[in-house]
N, C-alpha and C positions, 0 to 999 in steps of 0.2 A: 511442495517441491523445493525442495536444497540446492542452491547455484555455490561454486565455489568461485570465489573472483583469486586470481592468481596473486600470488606477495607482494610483488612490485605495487602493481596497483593498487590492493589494498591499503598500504603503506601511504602512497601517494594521496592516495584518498583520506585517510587520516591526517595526515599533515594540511589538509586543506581546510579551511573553515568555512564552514557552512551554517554556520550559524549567523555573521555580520559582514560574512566575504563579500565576495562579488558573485558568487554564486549564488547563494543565498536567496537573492530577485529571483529563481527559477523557482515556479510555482511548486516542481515535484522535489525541491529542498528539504521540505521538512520531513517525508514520506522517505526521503533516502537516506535521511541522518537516521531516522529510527532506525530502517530496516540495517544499517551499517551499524549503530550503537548495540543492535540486539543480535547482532552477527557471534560468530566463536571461529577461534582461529582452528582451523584443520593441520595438516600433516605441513611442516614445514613453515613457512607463512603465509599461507592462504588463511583465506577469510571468508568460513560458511557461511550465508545468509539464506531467510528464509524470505522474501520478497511476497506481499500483501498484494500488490499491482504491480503492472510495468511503467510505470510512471520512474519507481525507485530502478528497473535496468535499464530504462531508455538514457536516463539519471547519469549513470556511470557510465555507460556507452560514451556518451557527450563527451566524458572525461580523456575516453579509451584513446578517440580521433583527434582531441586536441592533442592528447600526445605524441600521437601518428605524424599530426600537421605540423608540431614545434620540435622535432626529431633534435634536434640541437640546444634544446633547452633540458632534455631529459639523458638518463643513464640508460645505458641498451637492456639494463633487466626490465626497466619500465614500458622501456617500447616493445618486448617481447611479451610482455604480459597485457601490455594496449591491448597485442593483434590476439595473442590467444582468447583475451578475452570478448573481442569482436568476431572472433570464430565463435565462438560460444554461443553468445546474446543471443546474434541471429535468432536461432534456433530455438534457443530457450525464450526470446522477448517474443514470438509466435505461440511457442507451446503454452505459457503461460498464459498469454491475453487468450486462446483459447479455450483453455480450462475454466479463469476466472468467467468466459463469459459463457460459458454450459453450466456454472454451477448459480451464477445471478438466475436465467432462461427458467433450471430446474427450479430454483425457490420461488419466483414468480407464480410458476405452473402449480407448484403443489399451495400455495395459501392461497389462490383464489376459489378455491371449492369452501375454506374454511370461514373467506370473507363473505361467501355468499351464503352460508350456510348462517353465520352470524346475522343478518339482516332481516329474517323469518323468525327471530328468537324474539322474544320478550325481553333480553337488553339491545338487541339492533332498535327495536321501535321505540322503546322507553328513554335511551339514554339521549340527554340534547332536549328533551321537550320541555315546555314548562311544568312545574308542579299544578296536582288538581286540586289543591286544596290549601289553601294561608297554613305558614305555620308560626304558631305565638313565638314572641322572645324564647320563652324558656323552653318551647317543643324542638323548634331551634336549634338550643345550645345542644341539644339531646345529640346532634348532626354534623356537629360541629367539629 
């Protein structure tokens, strides 16, 4: 799923550092610099990204509302692109957390047949036990 975050904010958001900022302390920092560092700019100056979790757009959201809230500290392209992109989130920080969490559900679902299935085998029982039998130095190095 591709989010486009609008120019202004993108912009803003590059300008910010998230690497030593003040930002930074917010645990879904790192998760958002990726997803922003691996982003490509689209038509104009947006900035597609491909978002791993909503950690990285709840992320930029944060961003969206301080700009909302400091209206006088920012340019009106920023705050137009705040709100369009808290029009957005909404919807997509939902759609997303849904997805991610139907496709964790499905993978779950299908490797427990393979884990159980594993456990009746001859390396489910084998692996983890002691050996039955010494092995000399040099049978050993054979192992090794």
């Amino acid at each position: 799923m591709r989010v486009a975050i609008p120019g202004a904010l993108a912009d803003h958001l590059a300008r910010t550092d998230l690497t030593i900022g003040p930002a930074a302390a917010d645990p879904a920092a790192p998760a958002a610099r990726a997803t922003l560092d691996a982003g490509r700019r689209g038509r104009g100056r947006t900035l597609v990204i491909t978002p791993r979790s909503t950690a990285a757009l709840q992320f930029i959201s944060a961003f969206a509302e301080a700009i909302l809230t400091n209206r006088h500290l920012h340019t009106p392209a920023e705050t137009r692109a705040a709100r369009t992109w808290l029009d957005r989130a909404g919807r997509a920080t939902s759609t997303l957390g849904a997805d991610l969490a139907a496709a964790q559900n499905q993978a779950r679902h299908d490797a427990a047949p393979v884990t159980e299935a594993a456990a009746n085998t001859w390396r489910g029982e084998w692996i983890g036990t002691p050996a039955l039998f010494p092995l000399d130095r040099e049978q050993g190095a054979l192992f090794a």
